[in-house]
C-alpha positions, 0 to 999 in steps of 0.5 A: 313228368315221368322219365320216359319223356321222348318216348312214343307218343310223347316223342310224336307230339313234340315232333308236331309241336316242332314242326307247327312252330317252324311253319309247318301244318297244324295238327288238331290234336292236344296231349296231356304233355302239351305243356310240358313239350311246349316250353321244349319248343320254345327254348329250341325256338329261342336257340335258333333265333338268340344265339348265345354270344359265348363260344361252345367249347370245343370239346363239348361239341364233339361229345354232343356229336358223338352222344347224339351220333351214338343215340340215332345208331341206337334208335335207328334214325337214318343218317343220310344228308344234312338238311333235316338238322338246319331247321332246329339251328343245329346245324350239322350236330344231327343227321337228316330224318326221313319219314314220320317215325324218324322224325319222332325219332329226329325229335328225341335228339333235337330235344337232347340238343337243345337241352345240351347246349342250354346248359352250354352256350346259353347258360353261360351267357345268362347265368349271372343274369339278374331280374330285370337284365335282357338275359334273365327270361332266358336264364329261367327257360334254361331251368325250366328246360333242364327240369324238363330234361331231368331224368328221375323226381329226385334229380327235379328235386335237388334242381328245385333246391339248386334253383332255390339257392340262385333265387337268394343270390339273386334276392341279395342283390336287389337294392331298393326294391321293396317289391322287387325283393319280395318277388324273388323270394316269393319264387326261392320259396316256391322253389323250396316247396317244389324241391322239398315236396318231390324229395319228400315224396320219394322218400315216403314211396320208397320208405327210404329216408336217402332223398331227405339227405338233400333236403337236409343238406340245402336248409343247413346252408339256405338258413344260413344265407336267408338269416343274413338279409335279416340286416336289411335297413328296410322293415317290410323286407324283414318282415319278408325275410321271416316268412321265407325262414318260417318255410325253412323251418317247416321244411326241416320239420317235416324231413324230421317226422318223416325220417321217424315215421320210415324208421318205425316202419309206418306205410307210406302216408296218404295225406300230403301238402305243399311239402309233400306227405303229412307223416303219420305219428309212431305207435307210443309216441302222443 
């Protein structure tokens, strides 16, 4: 998802999706961004209605306000009553909106917001939530909510990395459940492809070997970790284990040949995987 993801159209759309889902009328069009707004609405959604039991920091509060404050003088969005800001939960954080294009507008924040206090209340409530536990959905719609609101392919591939890492947390906790085991680690290694893919690919794009310093980085300290389930008692989990180490392996060999590949000045490749961009081989080398 590109950068610019409440701008235009797409701002439009999730104001509709918003509103659709406060009741409002259906509006019988469909974007390409659907999905990705969806899951938006939904944490907004599940904000007003699961309250987080932690209490926001004071201090946080009044940084919202005054960034969100900061963004409707800046946008234009009218600030005349509060009643517009009831209907997303947020009380008296957002100013009224007025008219459709401010409403567009209205939307930018209400997005903002709720990724905001996603990142405050609501994880902090769930953050130590595992699968299984009543706060666990919640927790993994706060990730979703904040890849949604990542600004740029690299800051959704070091939160694809970081999420990778709370899945093995996760995985070293769970006890006496074989499948249960394997599930977690079957999503930390989704995650692992997603975050390495997308560094991979910036990497390659911009023929700058930078992105592959987090890839680097995170397989130091994921193998590490990985390689201590391999004291499991039970076989079948670290049959398992290997799996997830093989990944790592091929993860680390890949930002190898691609830093080769950047340094001999090679274009950037065409041909790419579930890791990202196949690199080519260097003029001399076989």
């Amino acid at each position: 998802m590109d950068s610019d993801l409440f701008s235009g159209r797409r701002a439009e759309r999730f104001a509709q999706l918003l509103d659709e889902a406060n009741g409002g009328r259906r509006h019988h069009v469909r974007s390409r961004a659907d999905g990705e707004l969806t899951a938006l609405v939904g944490v907004t959604r599940r904000l007003t209605v699961e309250r987080p039991t932690v209490e926001v920091d004071a201090d946080f509060r009044t940084g919202l306000r005054a960034m969100l404050v900061a963004t409707a003088e800046r946008e234009g969005v009218a600030a005349t009553t509060d009643a517009g800001a009831s209907a997303s939960g947020l009380g008296a954080l957002l100013p009224a909106i007025t008219g459709r294009r401010a409403r567009a507008r209205g939307a930018i924040l209400v997005g903002v917001a709720a990724g905001a206090i996603a990142l405050s209340g609501i994880s902090a409530a769930s953050e130590n939530a595992l699968p299984g536990d009543a706060l666990y959905g919640m927790k993994r719609s706060t990730e979703r909510a904040q890849l949604a609101l990542a600004s740029s392919d690299i800051s959704r591939g070091q939160l694809f990395l970081d999420f990778a890492r709370t899945r093995l947390d996760e995985a070293a906790t769970v006890r006496d459940d074989r499948l249960g085991f394997s599930a977690v680690l079957d999503d930390m290694d989704a995650d692992t492809r997603q975050g390495v893919r997308l560094l991979t690919t910036v990497a390659a794009q911009r023929a700058d070997p930078t992105a592959l310093d987090a890839v680097d980085t995170f397989l130091a300290g994921q193998r590490r970790v990985v390689s201590g389930l391999l004291a499991r008692p039970d076989h079948a989990d670290r049959d398992r284990t290997r799996r997830s180490l093989a990944l790592l392996d091929a993860a680390g060999r890949r930002a190898d040949a691609l830093r080769e590949t950047i340094a001999c000045g090679l274009p950037a490749p065409t041909a790419s995987d579930t890791l990202g961009p196949a690199p080519a081989t260097c003029p001399g080398e076989r």
